[in-house]
C-alpha positions as CSV (number, residue, x, y, z in Angstrom):
1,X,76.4,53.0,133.1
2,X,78.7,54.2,130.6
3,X,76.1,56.4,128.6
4,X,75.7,57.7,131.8
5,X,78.8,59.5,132.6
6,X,79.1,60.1,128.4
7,X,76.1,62.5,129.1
8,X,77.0,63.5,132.6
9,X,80.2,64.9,131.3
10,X,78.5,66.5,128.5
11,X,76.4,68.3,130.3
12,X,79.5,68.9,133.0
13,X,81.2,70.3,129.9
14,X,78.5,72.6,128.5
15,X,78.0,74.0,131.8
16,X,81.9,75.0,132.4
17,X,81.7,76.7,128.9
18,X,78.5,78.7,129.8
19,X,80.3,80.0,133.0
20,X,83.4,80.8,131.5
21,X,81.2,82.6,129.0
22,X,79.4,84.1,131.5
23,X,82.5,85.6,133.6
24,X,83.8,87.2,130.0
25,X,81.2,89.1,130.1
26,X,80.4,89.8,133.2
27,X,84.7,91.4,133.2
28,X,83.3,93.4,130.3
29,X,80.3,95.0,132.1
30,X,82.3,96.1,135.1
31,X,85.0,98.3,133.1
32,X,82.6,100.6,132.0
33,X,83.3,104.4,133.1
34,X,81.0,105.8,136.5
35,X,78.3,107.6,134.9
36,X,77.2,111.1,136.8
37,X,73.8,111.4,138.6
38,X,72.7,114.0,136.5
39,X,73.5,112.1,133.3
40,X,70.0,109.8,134.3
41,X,65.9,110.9,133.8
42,X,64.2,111.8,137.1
43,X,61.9,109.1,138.0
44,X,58.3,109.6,138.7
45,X,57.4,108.8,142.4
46,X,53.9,108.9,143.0
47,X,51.8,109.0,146.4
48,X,50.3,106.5,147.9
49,X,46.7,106.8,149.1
50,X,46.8,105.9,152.6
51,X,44.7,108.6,153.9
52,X,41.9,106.9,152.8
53,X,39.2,106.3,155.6
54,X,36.8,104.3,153.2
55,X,37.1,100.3,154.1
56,X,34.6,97.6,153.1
57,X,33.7,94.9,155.6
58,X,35.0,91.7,154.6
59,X,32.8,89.1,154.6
């Protein structure tokens, strides 16, 4: 029973690290400056074929 709770609060402990790592950085990602529209590429939209009037039965 006791190695039990020795690695349950391990793991309990490795976890609280990784979230408090995890909020650091998240802090850091959210102080960036707004970046303008025009600063990012166009993306490519293509069409979608839905015009076509070619089905095949299923069988």
């Amino acid at each position: 029973m006791m190695t039990f709770f020795t690695i349950f609060l391990v793991l309990i402990g490795i976890n609280v690290a990784m979230m408090l790592v995890s909020m650091k950085s998240i802090g850091k990602k959210t102080n960036k400056p707004a970046q303008n529209i025009s600063d990012k590429p166009a993306s490519v939209i293509y069409p979608l074929d839905l015009a076509t009037s070619n089905y095949k039965k299923a069988v």
